[in-house]
N, CA, C and O atoms as CSV, one atom per row, in Angstrom:
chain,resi,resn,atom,element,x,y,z
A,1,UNK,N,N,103.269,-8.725,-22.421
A,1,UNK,CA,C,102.987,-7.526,-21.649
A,1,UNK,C,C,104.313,-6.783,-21.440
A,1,UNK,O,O,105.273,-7.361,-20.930
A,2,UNK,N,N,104.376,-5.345,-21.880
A,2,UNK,CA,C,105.565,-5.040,-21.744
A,2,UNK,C,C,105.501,-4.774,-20.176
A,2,UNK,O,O,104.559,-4.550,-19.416
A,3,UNK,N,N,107.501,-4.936,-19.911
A,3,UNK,CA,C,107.934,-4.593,-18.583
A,3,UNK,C,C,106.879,-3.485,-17.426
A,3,UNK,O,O,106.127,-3.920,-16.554
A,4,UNK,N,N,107.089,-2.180,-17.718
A,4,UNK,CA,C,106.465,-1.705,-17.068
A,4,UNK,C,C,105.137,-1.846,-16.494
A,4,UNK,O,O,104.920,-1.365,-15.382
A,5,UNK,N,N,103.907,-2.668,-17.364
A,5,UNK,CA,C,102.920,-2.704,-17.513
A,5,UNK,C,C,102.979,-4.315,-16.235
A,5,UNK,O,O,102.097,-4.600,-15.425
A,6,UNK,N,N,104.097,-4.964,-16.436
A,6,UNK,CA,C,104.136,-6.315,-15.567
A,6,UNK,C,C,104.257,-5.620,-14.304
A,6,UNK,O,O,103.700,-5.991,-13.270
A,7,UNK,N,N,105.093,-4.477,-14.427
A,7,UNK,CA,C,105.763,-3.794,-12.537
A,7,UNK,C,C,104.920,-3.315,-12.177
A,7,UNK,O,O,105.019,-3.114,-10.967
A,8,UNK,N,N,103.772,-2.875,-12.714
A,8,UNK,CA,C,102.674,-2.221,-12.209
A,8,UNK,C,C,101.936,-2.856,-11.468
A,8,UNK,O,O,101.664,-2.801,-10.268
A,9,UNK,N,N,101.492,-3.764,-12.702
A,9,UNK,CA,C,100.511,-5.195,-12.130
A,9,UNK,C,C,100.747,-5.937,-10.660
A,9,UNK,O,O,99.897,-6.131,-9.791
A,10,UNK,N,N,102.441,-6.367,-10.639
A,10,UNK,CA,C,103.105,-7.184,-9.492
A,10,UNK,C,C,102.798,-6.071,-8.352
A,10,UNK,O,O,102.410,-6.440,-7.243
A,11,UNK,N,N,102.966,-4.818,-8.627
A,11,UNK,CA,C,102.995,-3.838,-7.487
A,11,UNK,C,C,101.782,-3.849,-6.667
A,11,UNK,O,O,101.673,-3.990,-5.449
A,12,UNK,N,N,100.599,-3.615,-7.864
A,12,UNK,CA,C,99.408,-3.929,-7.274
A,12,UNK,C,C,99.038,-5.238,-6.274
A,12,UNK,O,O,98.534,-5.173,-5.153
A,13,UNK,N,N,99.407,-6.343,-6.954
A,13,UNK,CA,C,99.576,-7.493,-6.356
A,13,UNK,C,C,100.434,-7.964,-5.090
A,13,UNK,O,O,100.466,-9.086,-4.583
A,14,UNK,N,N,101.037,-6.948,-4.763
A,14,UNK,CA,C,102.354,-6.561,-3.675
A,14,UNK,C,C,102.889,-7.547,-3.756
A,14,UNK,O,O,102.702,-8.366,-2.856
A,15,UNK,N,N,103.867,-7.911,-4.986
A,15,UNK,CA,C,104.698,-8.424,-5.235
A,15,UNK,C,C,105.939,-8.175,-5.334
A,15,UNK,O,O,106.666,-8.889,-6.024
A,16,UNK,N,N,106.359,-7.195,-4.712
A,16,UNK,CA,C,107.528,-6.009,-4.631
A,16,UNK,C,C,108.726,-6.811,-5.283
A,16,UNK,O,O,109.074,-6.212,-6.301
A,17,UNK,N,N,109.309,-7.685,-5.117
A,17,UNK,CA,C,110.497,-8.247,-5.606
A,17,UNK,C,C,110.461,-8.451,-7.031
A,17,UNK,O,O,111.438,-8.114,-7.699
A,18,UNK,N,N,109.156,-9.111,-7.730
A,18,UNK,CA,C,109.106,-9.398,-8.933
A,18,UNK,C,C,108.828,-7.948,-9.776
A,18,UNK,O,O,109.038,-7.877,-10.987
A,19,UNK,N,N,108.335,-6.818,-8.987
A,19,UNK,CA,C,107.775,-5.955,-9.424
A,19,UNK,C,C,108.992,-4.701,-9.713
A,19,UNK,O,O,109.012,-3.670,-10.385
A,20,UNK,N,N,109.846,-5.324,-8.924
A,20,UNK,CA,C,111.482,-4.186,-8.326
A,20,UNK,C,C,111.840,-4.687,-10.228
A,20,UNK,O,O,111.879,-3.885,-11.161
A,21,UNK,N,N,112.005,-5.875,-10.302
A,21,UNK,CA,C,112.830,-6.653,-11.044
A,21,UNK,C,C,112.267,-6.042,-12.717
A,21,UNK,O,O,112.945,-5.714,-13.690
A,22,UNK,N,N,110.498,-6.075,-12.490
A,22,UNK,CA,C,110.246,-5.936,-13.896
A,22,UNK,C,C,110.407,-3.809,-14.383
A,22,UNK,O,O,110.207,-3.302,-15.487
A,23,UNK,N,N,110.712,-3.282,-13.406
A,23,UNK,CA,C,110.372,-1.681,-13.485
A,23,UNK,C,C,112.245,-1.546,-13.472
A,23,UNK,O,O,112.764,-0.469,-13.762
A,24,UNK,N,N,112.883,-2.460,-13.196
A,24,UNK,CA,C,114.199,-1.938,-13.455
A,24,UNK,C,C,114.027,-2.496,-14.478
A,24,UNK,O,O,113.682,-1.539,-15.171
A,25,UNK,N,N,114.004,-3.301,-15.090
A,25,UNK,CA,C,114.169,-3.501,-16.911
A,25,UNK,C,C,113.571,-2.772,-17.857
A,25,UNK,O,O,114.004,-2.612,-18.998
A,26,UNK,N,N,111.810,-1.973,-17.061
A,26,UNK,CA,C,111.637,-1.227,-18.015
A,26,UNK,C,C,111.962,0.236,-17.978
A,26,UNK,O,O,111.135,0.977,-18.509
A,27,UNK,N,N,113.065,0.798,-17.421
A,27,UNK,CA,C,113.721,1.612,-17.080
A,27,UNK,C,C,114.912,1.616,-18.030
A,27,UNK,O,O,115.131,2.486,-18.873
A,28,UNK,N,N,115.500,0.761,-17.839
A,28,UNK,CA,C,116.552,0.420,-19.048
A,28,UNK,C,C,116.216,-0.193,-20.255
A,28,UNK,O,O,117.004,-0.744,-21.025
A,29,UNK,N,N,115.298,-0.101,-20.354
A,29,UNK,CA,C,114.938,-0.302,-21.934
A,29,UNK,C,C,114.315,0.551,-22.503
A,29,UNK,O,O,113.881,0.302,-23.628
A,30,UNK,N,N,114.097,1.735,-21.936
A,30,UNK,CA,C,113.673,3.115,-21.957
A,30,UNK,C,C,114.621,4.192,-22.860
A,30,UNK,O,O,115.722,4.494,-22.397
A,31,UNK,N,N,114.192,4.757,-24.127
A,31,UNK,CA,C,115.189,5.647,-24.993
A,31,UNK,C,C,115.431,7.045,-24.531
A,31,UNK,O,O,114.448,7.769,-24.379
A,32,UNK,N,N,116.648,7.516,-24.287
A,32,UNK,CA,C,116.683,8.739,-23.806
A,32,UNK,C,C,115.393,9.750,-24.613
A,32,UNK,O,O,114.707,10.547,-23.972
A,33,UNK,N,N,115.292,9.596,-25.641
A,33,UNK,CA,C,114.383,10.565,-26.682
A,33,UNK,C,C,113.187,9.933,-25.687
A,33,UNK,O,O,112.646,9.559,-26.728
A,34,UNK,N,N,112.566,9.617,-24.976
A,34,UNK,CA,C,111.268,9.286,-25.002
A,34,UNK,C,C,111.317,9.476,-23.197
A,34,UNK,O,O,111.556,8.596,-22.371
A,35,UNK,N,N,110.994,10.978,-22.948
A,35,UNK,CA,C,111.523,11.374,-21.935
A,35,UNK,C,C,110.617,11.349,-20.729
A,35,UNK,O,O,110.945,11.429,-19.544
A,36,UNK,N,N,109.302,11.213,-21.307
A,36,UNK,CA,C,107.535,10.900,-20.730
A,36,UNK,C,C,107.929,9.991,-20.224
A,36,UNK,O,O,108.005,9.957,-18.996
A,37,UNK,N,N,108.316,8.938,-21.009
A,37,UNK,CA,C,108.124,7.260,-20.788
A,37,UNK,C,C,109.523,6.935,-19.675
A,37,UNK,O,O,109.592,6.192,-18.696
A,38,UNK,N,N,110.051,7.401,-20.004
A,38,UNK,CA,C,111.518,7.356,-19.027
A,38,UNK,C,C,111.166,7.774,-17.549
A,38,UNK,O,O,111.576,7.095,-16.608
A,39,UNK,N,N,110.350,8.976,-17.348
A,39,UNK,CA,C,110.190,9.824,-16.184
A,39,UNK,C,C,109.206,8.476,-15.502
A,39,UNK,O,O,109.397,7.802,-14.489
A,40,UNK,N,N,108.103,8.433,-16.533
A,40,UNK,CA,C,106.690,7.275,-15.670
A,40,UNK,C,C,107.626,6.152,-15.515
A,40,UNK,O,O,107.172,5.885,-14.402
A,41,UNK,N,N,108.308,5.493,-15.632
A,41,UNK,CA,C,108.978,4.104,-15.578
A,41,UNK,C,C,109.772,4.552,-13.693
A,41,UNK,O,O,109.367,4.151,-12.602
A,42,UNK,N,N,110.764,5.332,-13.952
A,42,UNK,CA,C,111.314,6.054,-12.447
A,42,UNK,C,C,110.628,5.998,-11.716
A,42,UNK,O,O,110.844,5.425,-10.647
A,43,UNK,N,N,109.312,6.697,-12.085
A,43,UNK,CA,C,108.562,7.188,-10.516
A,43,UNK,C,C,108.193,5.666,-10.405
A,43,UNK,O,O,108.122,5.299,-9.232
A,44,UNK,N,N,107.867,4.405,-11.609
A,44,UNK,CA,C,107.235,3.295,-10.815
A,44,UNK,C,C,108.310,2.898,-10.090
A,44,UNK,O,O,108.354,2.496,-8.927
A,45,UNK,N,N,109.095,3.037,-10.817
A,45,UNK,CA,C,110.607,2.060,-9.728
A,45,UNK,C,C,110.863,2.672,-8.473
A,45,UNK,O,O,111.611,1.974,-7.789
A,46,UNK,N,N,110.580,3.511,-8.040
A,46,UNK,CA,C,110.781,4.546,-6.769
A,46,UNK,C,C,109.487,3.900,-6.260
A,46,UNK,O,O,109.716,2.948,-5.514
A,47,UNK,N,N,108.366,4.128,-6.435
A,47,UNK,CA,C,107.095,3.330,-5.472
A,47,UNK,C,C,107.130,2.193,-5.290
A,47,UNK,O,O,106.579,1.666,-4.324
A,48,UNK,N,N,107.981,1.371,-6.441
A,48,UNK,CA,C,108.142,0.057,-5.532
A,48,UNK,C,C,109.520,-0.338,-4.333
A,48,UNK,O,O,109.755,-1.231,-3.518
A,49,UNK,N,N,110.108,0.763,-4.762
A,49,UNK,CA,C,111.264,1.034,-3.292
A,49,UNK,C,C,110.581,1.258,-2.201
A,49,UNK,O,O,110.684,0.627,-1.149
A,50,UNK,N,N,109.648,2.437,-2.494
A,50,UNK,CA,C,108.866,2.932,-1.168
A,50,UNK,C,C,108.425,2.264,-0.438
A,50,UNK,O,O,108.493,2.292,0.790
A,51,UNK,N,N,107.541,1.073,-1.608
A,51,UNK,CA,C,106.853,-0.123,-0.996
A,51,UNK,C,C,106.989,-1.144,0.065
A,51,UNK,O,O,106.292,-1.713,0.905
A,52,UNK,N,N,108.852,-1.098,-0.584
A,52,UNK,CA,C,109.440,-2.286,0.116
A,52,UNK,C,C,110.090,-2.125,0.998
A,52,UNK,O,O,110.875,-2.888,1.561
A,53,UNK,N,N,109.697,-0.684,1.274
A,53,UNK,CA,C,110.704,-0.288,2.806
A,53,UNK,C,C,112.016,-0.245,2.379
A,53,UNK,O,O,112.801,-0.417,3.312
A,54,UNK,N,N,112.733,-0.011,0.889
A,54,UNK,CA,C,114.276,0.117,1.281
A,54,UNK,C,C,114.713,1.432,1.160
A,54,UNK,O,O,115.939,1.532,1.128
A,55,UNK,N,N,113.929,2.732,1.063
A,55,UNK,CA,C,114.784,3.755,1.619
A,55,UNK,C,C,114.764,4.252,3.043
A,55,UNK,O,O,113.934,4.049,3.928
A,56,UNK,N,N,116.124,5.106,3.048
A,56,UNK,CA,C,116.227,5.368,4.573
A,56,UNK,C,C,115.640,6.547,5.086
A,56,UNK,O,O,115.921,7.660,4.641
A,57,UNK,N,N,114.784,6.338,6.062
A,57,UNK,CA,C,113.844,6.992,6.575
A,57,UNK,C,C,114.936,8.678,7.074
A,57,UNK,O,O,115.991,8.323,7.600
A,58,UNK,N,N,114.831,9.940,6.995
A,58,UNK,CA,C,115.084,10.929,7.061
A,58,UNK,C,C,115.503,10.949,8.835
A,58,UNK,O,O,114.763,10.262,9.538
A,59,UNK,N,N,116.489,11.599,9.441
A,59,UNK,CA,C,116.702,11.366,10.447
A,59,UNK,C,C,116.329,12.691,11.105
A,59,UNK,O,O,116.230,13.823,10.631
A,60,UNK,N,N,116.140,12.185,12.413
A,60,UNK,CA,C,115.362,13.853,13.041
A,60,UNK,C,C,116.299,15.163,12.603
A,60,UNK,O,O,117.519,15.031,12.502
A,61,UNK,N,N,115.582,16.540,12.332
A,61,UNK,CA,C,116.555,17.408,12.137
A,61,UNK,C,C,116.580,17.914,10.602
A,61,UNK,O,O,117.025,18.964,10.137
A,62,UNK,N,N,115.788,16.526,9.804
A,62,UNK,CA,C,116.213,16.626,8.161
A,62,UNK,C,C,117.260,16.471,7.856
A,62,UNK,O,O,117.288,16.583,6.630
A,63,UNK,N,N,118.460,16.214,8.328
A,63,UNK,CA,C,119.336,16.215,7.441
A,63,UNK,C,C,119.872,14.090,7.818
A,63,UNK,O,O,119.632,13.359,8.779
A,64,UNK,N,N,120.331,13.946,7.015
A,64,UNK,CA,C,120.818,12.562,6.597
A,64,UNK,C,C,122.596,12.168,7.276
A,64,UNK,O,O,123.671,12.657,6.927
A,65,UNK,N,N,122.309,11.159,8.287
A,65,UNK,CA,C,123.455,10.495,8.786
A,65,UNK,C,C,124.819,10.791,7.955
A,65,UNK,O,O,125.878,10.266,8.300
């Protein structure tokens, strides 16, 4: 099963760590020429950030500490 297709799966499964692990590999194994496949791989790796609570929440005001 390729990478991405595993980060998906784990994500579903809220497996966030295994899922972080398999969407960063299929990110980097991603050819600049194949710019579809590059973009869908990002946005999974960003939803499983989202998932896992590690970005920093926006501070009142909008603007960032």
């Amino acid at each position: 099963m390729p990478a991405s297709a595993s980060a998906l799966v784990l994500r579903d499964l809220e497996q966030y760590d295994e899922a972080l692990s398999y969407a960063e590999q299929a990110v980097a194994l991603r050819e600049a020429g194949r710019a579809r496949f590059l973009a869908l791989s990002r946005i999974s790796l960003v939803d499983i950030h989202v998932r896992r609570g590690d970005l920093i929440p926006p501070s009142p005001g909008g603007t960032t500490a």
